[in-house]
Structures are given as C-alpha cells and as structure tokens.
N, C-alpha and C positions, 0 to 999 in steps of 0.2 A: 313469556306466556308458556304455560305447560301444555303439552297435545295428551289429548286423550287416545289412547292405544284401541282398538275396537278387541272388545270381548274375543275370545276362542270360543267355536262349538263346541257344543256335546262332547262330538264325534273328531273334532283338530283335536280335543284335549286329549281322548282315547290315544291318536295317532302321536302326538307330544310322547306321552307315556311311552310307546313303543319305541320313540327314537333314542331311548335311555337304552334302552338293552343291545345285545351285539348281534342285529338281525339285520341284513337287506331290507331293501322296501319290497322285494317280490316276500319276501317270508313272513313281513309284516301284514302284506296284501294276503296272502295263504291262509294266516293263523284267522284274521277277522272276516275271509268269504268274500272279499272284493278281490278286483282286479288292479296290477300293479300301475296302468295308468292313474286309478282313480285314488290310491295312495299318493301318487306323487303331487298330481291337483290337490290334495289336501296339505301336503308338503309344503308347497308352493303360495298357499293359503297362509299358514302358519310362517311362514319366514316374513313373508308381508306384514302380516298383524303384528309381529312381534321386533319386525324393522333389525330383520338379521338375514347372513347371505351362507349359514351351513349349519351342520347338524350339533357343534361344539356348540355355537354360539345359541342356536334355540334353546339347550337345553338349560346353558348358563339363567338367560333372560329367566326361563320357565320354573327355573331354581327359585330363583331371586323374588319371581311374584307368586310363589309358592303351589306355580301349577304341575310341577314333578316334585315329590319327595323326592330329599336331596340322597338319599341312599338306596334309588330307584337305580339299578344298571348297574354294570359290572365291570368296569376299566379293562381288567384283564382277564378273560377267561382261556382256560384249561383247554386242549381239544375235546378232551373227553367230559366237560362239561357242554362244552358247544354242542356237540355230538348228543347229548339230553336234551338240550334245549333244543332240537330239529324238529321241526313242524313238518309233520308227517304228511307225504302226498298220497290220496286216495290210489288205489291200485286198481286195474280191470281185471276181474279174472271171469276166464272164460272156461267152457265147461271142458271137462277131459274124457268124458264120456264118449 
C-alpha cells in the first residue's frame, strides 16, 4: 500500500527553497522577518512531511518531487561570494548631535 506524504505549505515550501542555499537558519530567519525559532518549527515541519531526519536529505526528497529546482544552491561557495550573499542586519544609529 502506498502512503500519501501530506502536502508542504506555502510557506515550508519558501523555507525548503532556503534550505538549498548556504544560509543558517538564523539568516534564513533574517532575510524572511521571522524569528529563528519559528524557522526551525517549520523545519521540523518539513523533515516530518517529507519523512527525513537533515537538511541533505530534505532537499534530495524536495529535488526528486520537484519542490526545489534542482539547480537551486550552491555546493560550494567562495568566501567572498558568501560575504554577498550576507543578509544585512538593520543598524541603530543614534543622533551625534
């Protein structure tokens, strides 16, 4: 008998997508305006649905039912391309008046 896999969100597929590229889950958290708990609940979402136990293997799954382009991420990146890819953290500035 075959099991039905329960559907990905919206928003697990968004986070799927981000687990392709060479980001933490706090950068991932950064760039979409959540917080890195609420990343990792969707994480943890996603490895359930797709009956996998790390981030190789979700993306493998996510390849294979065609919910990441398979040319989505970047095996090895450069430092100085990581260093581009940096999700910039807002700065406080205060007056100097």
């Amino acid at each position: 008998m075959e099991t039905i896999t329960p559907g990905l969100t919206r928003r697990e597929r968004v986070i799927l997508a981000h687990l392709a590229l060479p980001l933490t889950l706090s950068e991932i958290a950064a760039s979409l305006f959540v917080t890195r708990n609420t990343v990792k609940s969707q994480v943890r979402s996603i490895y359930t649905k797709l009956d996998v136990a790390d981030r190789e293997s979700a993306l493998a799954v996510g390849r294979a039912r065609g919910l990441v382009p398979a040319d989505l991420g970047l095996p090895e990146v450069e430092p100085t391309a990581r260093r581009l890819m940096h999700v910039p953290v807002p700065s406080v500035q205060t007056s100097t008046r």
